[in-house]
N, C-alpha and C positions, 0 to 999 in steps of 0.2 A: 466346731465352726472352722478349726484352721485347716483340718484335714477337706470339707467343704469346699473350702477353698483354692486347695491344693487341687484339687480333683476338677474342680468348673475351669481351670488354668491352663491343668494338662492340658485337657479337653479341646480348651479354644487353642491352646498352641498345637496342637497335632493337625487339629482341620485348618490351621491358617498356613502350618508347611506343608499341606497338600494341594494349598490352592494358590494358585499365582499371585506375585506382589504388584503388582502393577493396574489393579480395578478392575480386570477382564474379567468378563462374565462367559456361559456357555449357551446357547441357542432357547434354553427357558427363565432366563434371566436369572440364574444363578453364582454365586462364583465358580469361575470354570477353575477344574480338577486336573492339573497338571501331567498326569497319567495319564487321561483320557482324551485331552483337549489338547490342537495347538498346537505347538514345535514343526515338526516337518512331516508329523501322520497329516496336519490341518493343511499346511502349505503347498503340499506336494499336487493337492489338486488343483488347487490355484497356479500351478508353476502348467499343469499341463491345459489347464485352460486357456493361459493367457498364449501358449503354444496352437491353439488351435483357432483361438479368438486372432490372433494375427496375421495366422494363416488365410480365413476368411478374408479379412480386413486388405489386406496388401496383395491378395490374389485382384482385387479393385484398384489397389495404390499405383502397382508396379506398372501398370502397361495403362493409367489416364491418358498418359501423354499421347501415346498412339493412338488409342480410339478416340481421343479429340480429335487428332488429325486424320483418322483413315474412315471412322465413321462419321462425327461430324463436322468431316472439312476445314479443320481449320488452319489457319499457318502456324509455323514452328513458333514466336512470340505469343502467339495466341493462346496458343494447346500449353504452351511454360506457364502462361498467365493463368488459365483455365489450374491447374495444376497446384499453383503456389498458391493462390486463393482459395482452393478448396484443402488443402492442407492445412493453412492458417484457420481455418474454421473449424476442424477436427480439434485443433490443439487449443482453440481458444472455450471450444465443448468441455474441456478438462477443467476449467476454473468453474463452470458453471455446473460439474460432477460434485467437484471437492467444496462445493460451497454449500450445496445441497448433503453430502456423505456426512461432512462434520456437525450443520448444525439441526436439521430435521431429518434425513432418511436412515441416517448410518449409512456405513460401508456396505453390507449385503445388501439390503433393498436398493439401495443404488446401482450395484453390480446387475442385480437381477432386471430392473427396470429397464434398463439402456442397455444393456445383453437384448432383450427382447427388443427393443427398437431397431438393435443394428440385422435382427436376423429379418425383423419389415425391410429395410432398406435394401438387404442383400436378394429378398424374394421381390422385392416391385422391379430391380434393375436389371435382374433376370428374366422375367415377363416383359418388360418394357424393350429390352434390346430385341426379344425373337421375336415379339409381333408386330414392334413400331421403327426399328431402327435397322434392322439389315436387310434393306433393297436397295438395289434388288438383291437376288439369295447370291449368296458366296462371296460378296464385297465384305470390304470393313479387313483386308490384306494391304499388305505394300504393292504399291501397284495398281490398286483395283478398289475406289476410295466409293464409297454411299452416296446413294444421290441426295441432295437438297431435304432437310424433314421439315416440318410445319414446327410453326411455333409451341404448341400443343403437346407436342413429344417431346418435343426439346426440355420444355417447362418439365414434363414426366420425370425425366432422366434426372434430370438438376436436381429435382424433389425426391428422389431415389437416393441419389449420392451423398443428399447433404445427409441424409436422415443414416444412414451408416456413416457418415462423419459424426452427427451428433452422437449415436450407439456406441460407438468406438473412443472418441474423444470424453466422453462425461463418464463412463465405465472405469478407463484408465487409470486414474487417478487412482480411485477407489480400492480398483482392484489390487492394484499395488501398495497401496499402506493398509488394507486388509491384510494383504500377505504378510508385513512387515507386524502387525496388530499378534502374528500367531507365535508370538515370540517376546519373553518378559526380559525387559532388557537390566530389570533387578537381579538377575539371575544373570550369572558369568557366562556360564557355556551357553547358555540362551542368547546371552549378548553379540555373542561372538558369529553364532547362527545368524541373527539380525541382519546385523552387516554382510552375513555370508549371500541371504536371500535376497539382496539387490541387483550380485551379478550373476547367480543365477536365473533372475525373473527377465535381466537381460539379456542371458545367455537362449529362455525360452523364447523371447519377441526377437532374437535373430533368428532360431532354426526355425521358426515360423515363416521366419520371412525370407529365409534363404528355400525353403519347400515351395512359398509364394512364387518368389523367383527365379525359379528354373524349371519345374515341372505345369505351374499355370502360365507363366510367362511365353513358355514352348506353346502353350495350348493355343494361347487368345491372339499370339503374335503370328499363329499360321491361320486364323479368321474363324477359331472356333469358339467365339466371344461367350456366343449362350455355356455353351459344356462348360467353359472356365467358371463363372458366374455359378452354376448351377451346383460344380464344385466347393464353392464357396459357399452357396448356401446351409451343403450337407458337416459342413466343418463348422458352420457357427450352431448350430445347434445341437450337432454332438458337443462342441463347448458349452452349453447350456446347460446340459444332462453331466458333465462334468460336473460343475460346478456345485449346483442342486447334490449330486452326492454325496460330497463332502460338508454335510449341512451338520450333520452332528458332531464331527470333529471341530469345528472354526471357536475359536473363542472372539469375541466382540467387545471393542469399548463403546462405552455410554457417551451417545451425542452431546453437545455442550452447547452455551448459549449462540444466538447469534452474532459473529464476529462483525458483521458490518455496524448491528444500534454499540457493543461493545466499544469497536473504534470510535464510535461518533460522538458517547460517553465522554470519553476520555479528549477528545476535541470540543469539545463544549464546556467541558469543566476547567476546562485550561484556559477558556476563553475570558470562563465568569471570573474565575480567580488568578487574572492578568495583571492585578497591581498586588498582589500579594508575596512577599521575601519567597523565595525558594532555599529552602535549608541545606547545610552545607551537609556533605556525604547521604542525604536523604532521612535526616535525624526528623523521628516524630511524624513519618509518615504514613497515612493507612495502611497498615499490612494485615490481613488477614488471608485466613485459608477460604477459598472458596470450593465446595463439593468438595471429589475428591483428587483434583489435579493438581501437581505440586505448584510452590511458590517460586516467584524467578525472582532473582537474588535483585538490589536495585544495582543501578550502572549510572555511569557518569557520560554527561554528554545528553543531548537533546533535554535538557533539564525547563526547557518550555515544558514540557508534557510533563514533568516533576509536579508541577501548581495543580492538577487533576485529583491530586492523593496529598493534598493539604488538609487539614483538619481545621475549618475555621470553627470561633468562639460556639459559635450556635450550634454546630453539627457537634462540638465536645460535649455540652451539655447534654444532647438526646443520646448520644453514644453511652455517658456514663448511668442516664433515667433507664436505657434500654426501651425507652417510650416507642421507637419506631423503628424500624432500618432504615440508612441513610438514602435518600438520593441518590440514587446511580448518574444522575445527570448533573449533579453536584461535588457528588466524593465519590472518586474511584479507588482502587487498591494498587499497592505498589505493581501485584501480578497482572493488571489488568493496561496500566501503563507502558509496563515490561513489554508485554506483546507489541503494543503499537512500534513502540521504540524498537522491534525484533523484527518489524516487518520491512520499517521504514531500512533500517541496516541493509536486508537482503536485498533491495533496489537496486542499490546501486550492481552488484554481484550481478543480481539477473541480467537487465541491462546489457553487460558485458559480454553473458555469455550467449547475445541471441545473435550474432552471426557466425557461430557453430555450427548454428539450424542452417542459417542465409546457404554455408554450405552446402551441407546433406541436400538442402531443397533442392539446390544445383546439380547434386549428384544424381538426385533422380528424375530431375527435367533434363538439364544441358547435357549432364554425361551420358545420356540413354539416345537424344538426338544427334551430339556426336558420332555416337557410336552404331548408330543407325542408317549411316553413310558410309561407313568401312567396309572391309572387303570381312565378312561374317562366316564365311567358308571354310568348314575343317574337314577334308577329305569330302563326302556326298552330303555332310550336314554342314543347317546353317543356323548360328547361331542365333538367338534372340537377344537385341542386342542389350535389354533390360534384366539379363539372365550373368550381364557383367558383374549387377550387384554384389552376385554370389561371393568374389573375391571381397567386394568391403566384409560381408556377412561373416567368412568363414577368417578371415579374420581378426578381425573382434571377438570373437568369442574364443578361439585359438589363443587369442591374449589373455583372454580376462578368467578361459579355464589353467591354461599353463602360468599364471603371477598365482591364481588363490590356490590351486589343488596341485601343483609341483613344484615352482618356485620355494615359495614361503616355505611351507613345510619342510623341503627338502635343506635353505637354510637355516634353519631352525633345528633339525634335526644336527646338520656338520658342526652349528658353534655355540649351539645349545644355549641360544638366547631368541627373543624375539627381536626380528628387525624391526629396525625403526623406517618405515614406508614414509611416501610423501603425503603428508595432507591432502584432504579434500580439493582447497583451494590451489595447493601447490600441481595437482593432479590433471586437473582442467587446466591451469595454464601451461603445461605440458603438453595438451592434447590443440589448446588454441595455437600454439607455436605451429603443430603439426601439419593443422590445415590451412597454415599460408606454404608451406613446402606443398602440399598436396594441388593448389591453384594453380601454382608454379607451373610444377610438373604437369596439369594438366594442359596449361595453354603451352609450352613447350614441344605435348602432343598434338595436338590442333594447329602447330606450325607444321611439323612433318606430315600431317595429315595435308593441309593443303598442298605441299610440297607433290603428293601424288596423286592430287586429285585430278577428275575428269575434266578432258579438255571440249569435252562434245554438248555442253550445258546441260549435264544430268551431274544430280546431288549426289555422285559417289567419288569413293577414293580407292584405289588399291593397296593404302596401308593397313597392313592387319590387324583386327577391331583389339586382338591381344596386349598392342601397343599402351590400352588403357589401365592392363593391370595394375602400372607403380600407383597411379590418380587413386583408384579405390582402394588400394591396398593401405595407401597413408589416410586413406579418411576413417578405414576399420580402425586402426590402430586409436587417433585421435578418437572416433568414439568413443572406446572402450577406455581411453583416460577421462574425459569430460561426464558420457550421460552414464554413466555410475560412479561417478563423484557427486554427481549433481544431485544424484537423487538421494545418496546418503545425506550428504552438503544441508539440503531443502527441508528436509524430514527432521536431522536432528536438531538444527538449529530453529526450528518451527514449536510454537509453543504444544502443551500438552493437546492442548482441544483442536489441536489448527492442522496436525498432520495431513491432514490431507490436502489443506490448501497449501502446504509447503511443497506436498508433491505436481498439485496444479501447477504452482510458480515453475516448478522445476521442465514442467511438462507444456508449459504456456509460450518457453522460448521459442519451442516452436514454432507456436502461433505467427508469432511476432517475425520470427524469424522466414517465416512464410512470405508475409506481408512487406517484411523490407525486401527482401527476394523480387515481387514482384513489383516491387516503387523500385528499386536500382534498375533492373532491365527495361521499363517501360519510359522511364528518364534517360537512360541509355540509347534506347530504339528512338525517341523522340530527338535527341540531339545529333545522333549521328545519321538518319536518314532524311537529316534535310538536304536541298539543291539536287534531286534527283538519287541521290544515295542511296544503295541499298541495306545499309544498317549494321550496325555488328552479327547482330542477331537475324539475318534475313531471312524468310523465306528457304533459299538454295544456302545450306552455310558455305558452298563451295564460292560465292559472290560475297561471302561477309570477313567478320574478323573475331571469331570468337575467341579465339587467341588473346588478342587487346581485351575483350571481356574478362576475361579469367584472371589477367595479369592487372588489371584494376581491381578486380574482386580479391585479389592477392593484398593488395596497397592496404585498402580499407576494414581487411581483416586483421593488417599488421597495425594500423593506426586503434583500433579497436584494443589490440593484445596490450599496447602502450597503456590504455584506459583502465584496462583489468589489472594489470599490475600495481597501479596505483591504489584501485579499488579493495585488489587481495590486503594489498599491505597494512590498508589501514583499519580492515575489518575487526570485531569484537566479537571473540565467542562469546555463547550466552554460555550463562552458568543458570542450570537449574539445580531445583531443592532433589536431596534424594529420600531417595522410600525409603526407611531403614527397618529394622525388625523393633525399635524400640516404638514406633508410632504404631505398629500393631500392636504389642502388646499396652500400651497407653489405653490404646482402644478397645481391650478386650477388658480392662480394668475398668474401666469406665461403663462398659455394659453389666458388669458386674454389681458394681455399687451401687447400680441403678435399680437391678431387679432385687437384691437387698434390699435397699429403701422400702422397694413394692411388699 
């Protein structure tokens, strides 16, 4: 029997270090096989996916603002407004991805569903622009704007865009803590991958959008809107066919409950057991393991939500009978508590960091219309003036490939230690600082720009559009310390089952960041074009002050940076339970004894 023994042990210990520690499974719901599954063979198509899925996606983004205005008609607040509202839609599609990824579709079918929506939206707004919106033919340029559409088309269009915002927005999430899912972060060198494939999945949603931005932005900004469009459609569905390839390699975790009746649990049972002591360090309260997602240690602080995972007289007795399970709407677990207390934490942090977004949103409304009145001419070409991106795009990723792939290593190699880098939180307030410098400098350019502006009441300037390079250059850099902070930040500090809505939060600032984007400018245009005024933001910027825009927008992202600093300082990592090799084998012993018994 001992030899028996010895042998069923091996056994289970050989296929338990072949198999990831971490719950992942393989495409037939097996545990997935380390060798075969996962690591960077699984990620690498999701890295060029999400490369081609952005390409599609921002081959749309980069030039809204102009075909609001050259196709349909609208003034420069309008087309900004038009723009920041459909962007905060996109990003606010990312909570309703990751809430749907984590607790009913998983991460694949989520990718695949909204992958397939966004490639309807990118085929109806292609269709819809060549047969309903470019008349007469060769309008829809600077200069040469579309005549008046019916309401009908209009509605078209809007139902076209938003539905690749939904595609792209509720995809996102997903697809990046999939990516993040192909990597056992029990496993060192795996870990360290982990973290690796944040700035790279960044590094691919920039040269996406840097190909977006200078070879469709050329296209669509010299009035060849259908061909760009058309472009776009052929890039989401080769991203599609991507994707779908790599189907045998992904390894998948197992969806969990629903986090919303979860929170409401644990707010109801705090409510019933409102006169009851709450015990000091959390002594004697429900802990148990639920499935197979680790335990979160308890913490101090919000200890209302403590009284949820009290154990009253009645519910001891049935605990100890084993007569029933307890009430979920009466007794919760310390892990189940933990979560709410882990979400409520990251509030405040988010919060802070969604006038990052307020920026970028800037950058590609204001700084594209700025820039869309300079003198754009380099030798017989003329630039497009949303093709500036290029410089935030390249880099960013310039940054974020020279810190992980020659920096580090290269110190690491001369002093033959690991550096100590700046935290997550330390990282974005780094990158917050940046983009009140980057305001600065922008409204600093938008003074020399009216300095040369036209005196004949036409919207141009003969300052050269090059002038804008410092503006996007400091917003690259600030990216690449903030949204891959952020996303590592959101994901690790997010409970086991919630990953993906940690990536939502992460990807939601946007949203947010959308929407206060277009309540500061329309609060702005309202206060400053009364008594005949024409506005900060006018019509003709060469009659406004976007200058003063920039430099308020400057104020309130420093009075913001005040708020984060507070928020960092007083933040609480979670601590989670870890996987160890003794809870496997506990568990393989336990299978053992069982089929014994048998």
């Amino acid at each position: 029997m001992a030899s028996k023994v010895f042998e069923i042990d091996s056994h289970d210990e050989e296929s338990t270090s072949l198999c990831t520690k971490d719950g992942s499974v393989d495409c037939y719901g097996k545990p997935a096989i380390k060798s075969k599954t996962g690591g960077w063979r699984g990620a690498s198509w999701l890295l060029v996916n999400q490369f081609l899925v952005t390409l599609a996606f921002t081959g749309v983004e980069v030039n809204l603002v102009l075909f609001a205005k050259l196709v349909l008609r609208q003034s420069n607040a309008e087309s900004a407004n038009t723009f920041s509202t459909w962007m905060g839609t996109t990003y606010f599609f990312s909570l309703i991805g990751a809430f749907l990824s984590d607790s009913y579709l998983g991460r694949y079918i989520t990718c695949i569903i909204f992958q397939i929506v966004l490639n309807i939206g990118l085929v109806l707004l292609s269709l819809s622009t060549h047969f309903l919106l470019l008349k007469p033919q060769g309008c829809g340029k600077i200069g040469f704007l579309c005549e008046p559409h019916s309401p009908l088309h209009v509605a078209i269009l809007y139902i076209s865009i938003y539905l690749v915002a939904l595609g792209n927005g509720a995809a996102d999430p997903a697809l990046a803590t999939f990516g993040s899912d192909q990597f056992d972060e029990q496993e060192s060198k795996e870990e360290k991958s982990k973290s690796l494939f944040f700035s790279y999945f960044y590094v691919a949603l920039n040269l996406g959008s840097l190909a977006a931005e200078t070879v469709l932005a050329y296209i669509e900004t010299s009035g060849n809107w259908v061909l760009g469009f058309w472009i776009c459609v052929g890039c989401g569905g080769f991203s599609f066919l991507v994707f779908m390839a790599g189907t045998l390699r992904y390894r998948h975790m197992k969806t969990t409950r629903n986090p919303i009746s979860r929170f409401a649990q644990v707010f109801v049972s705090s409510v019933k057991k409102i006169k009851l002591q709450v015990p000091a360090n959390g002594e004697g309260l429900y802990d148990v393991r639920e499935g197979n997602d680790r335990k979160m240690h308890h913490t101090k602080g919000l200890m209302f939500f403590d009284r949820a995972a009290i154990i009253s007289t009645e519910e001891e007795h049935k605990l100890l009978e084993k007569s029933e399970n307890p009430n979920p709407w009466s007794l919760c677990t310390v892990t189940q508590v933990e979560e709410v207390k882990c979400i409520l934490r990251l509030l405040p942090v988010w919060l802070c960091t969604i006038f990052s977004s307020v920026i970028f949103i800037q950058m590609l409304s204001l700084f594209v219309e700025q820039g869309s009145t300079m003198d754009r001419k380099i030798y017989k070409f003329e630039i497009p003036p949303a093709s500036m991106t290029a410089f935030d795009i390249i880099s960013t990723s310039l940054f974020i490939m020279l810190f992980d792939v020659l920096i580090v290593p290269l110190y690491v190699k001369i002093v033959k230690r690991e550096p100590k880098v700046p935290s997550e939180l330390q990282r974005i307030g780094i990158g917050l600082s940046i983009t009140i410098l980057a305001l600065i400098v922008a409204g600093l350019v938008e003074r020399k720009r009216l300095e040369f502006a036209s005196s004949d009441g036409k919207e141009t300037s003969s300052l050269s559009i090059f002038w804008q390079i410092p503006q996007y250059v400091l917003v690259g850099v600030a990216e690449a310390f903030i949204y891959v902070a952020q996303m590592n930040f959101f994901t690790s500090q997010a409970p086991d089952g919630l990953k993906s809505l940690g990536m939502g939060l992460s990807m939601s600032t946007s949203a947010v960041g959308s929407y206060v984007a277009d309540t500061i400018l329309s609060v702005v245009m309202k206060i400053t074009s009364t008594h005949g005024r024409h506005g900060w933001v006018s019509p003709n910027l060469n009659e406004g002050h976007l200058d003063w825009f920039f430099f308020l927008s400057a104020v309130l992202t420093g009075i913001n940076f005040a708020f984060y600093i507070v928020c960092a300082t007083r933040y609480k990592v979670v601590e989670m339970e870890k996987r160890d090799e003794a809870e496997k084998e506990e568990e393989i012993l336990t299978r053992f004894d069982s089929s014994a018994e048998k």
